[in-house]
N, C-alpha and C positions, 0 to 999 in steps of 0.2 A: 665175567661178573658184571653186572649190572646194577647203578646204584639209582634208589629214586631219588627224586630231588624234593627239597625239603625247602617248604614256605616261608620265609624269614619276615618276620613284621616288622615294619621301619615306622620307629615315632621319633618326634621332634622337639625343640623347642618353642612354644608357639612366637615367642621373643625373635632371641638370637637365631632361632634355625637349627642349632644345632641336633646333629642323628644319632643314632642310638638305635641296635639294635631292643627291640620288646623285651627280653628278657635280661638288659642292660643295665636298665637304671628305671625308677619310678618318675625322678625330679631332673630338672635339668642341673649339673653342677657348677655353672656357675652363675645363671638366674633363678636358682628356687623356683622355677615355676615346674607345674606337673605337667610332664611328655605329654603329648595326643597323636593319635596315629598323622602318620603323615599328608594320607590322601586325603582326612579331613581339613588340614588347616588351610585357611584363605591364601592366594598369591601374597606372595613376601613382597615387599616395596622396590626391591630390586625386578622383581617379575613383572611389577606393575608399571615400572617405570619401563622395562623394555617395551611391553606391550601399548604405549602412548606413544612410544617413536617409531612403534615397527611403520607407520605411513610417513614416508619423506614429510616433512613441511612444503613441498611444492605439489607432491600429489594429495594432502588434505582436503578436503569435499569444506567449504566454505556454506556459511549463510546463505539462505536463498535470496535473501533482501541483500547482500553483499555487491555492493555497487561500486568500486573502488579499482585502482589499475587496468582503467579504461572501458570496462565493463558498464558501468551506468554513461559514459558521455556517449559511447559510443550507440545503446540502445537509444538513446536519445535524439540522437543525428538519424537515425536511420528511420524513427518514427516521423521526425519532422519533414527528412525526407519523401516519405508517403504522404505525406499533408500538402505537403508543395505540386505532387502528381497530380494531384485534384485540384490546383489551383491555375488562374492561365498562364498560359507560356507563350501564346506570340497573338496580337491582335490583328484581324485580319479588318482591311481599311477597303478593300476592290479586289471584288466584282460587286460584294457586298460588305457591311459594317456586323464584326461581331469576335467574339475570345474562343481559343480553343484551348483547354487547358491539356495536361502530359497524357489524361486518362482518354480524352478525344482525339489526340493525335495517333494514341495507338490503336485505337478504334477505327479509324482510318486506314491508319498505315500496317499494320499488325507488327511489325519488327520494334518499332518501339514500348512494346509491353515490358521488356529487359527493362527499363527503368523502375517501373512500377514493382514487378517481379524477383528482382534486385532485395529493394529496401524489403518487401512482406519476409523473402528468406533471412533476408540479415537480421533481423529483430529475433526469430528461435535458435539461431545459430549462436548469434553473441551470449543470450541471456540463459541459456541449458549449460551451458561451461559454468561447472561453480570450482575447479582449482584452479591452482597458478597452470600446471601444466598445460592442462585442459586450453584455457584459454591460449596458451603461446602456440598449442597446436593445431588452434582455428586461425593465426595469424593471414594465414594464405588465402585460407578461404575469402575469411572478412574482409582483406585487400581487395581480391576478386570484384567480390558483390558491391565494396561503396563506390568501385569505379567505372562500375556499370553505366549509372545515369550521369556521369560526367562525360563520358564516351557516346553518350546518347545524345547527350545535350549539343556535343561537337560535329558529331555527322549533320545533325539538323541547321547547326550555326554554319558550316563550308556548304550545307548542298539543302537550302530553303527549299519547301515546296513548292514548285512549278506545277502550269498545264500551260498545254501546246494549244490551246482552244482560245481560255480565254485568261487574260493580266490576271495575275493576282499579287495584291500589296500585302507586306504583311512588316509586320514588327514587334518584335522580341518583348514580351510581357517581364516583369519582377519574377514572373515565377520560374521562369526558364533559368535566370542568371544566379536567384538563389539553389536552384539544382545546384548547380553548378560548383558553387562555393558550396552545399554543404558535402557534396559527394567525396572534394578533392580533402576539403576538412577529416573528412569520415576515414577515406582512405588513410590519411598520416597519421591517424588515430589506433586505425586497424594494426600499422605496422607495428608498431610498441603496446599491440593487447596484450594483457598480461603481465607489464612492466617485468624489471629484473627480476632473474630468479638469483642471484646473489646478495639481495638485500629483502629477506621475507619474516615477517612479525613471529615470533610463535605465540600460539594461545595455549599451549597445554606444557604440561609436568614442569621441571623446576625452573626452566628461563621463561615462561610465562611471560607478557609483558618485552619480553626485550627482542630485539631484532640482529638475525642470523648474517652475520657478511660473510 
C-alpha cells in the first residue's frame, strides 16, 4: 500500500514564534496576535543575532579608511621610505663633486632596486588587509619587505663603491642613514601587524561598543 504525502502548512506567531499547524488555530494563544504562514514572517531576533556573529570578530572586513593596529604607521613608513629612495644617500667628493641618491645607485648597480621595490610592494600589501586576520597573516611578508632596504643599506655601508682605475671618495648622505632607521622601525612594526587578536572591539549586535578578551 502506498500512502501520498500530504502538505502540512506551518504558521506562526509573528511575536513569540510560536507554530501551529494551519488548521490549528487562527490567533496565537498566548499573544492574541493573528498566525501568518511561516515562510512569510522576517528572521526572528534570534536568527538575526546568529547571522551578525556567523563572521569571527577577527575575520570581519573592517573600514577601508581603518588605519588602526599598525596598519596606518606602517603604510606610512613604507611611503616615507620610497621618499628617502629618491633622496641622496652618499656624496661623492673624488674623482668628481656630486650626490647620488637610492634611485641612482640602483641605476648603476641593478641589485639595489630591492630597496626601492621593497617599500612600492609593502604599501598594497599592508593597506588591501582590511581584517585582524588578514593583517596577522601578512605579518611575514611585511617583515620581509621593510628589511629589505635596511639589508641594502648594510651591504653598501661594509662594501662602498670601488673602482680599480680611479680613487673614489665618498660619504654617507642623511638619506642613506634615514633608510636605515625607517626600514628597522618598519620591520618591528611589521612584526605586531595586526595587534592581538585577544583583545578585539566589536562593532555589531548586542556588545557593540565593548571589547572581546
Amino acid at each position: 500500500m502506498q500512502y501520498a504525502a500530504m502538505a502540512v502548512g506551518i504558521v506562526a506567531c509573528p511575536f513569540c514564534r510560536e507554530m501551529f499547524e494551519e488548521s490549528e488555530a487562527e490567533s496565537c494563544p498566548v499573544c492574541g496576535m493573528k498566525l501568518a504562514p511561516l515562510a512569510e514572517l522576517p528572521p526572528s531576533h534570534d536568527a538575526r543575532a546568529e547571522e551578525l556573529f556567523s563572521v569571527a570578530p577577527h575575520e570581519e572586513e573592517l573600514p577601508v579608511a581603518y588605519m588602526g593596529r599598525g596598519k596606518g604607521a606602517l603604510g606610512l613608513l613604507a611611503l616615507l621610505g620610497l621618499v628617502l629612495f629618491f633622496l641622496p644617500w652618499i656624496h661623492v667628493s673624488r674623482p668628481d663633486t656630486f650626490d647620488m641618491s637610492g634611485f641612482d645607485l640602483a641605476r648603476k648597480l641593478g641589485w639595489s632596486w630591492g630597496a626601492g621595490v621593497a617599500w612600492v610592494i609593502l604599501v598594497p600589501t599592508v593597506m588591501s588587509r582590511r581584517s585582524i586576520m588578514k593583517m596577522r597573516g601578512a605579518r611575514v611578508a611585511a617583515a620581509t619587505l621593510s628589511a629589505v632596504p635596511a639589508l641594502t643599506v648594510m651591504i653598501f655601508l661594509l662594501k662602498p663603491p670601488r673602482s680599480a682605475l680611479v680613487p673614489i671618495h665618498i660619504d654617507y648622505a642623511a638619506g642613506i642613514w634615514a633608510t636605515l632607521l625607517v626600514s628597522v622601525v618598519a620591520t618591528a612594526v611589521s612584526l605586531r601587524f595586526g595587534g592581538p587578536i585577544d583583545d578585539i572591539p566589536v562593532t555589531r549586535g548586542s556588545s557593540e561598543g565593548q571589547t572581546l578578551h
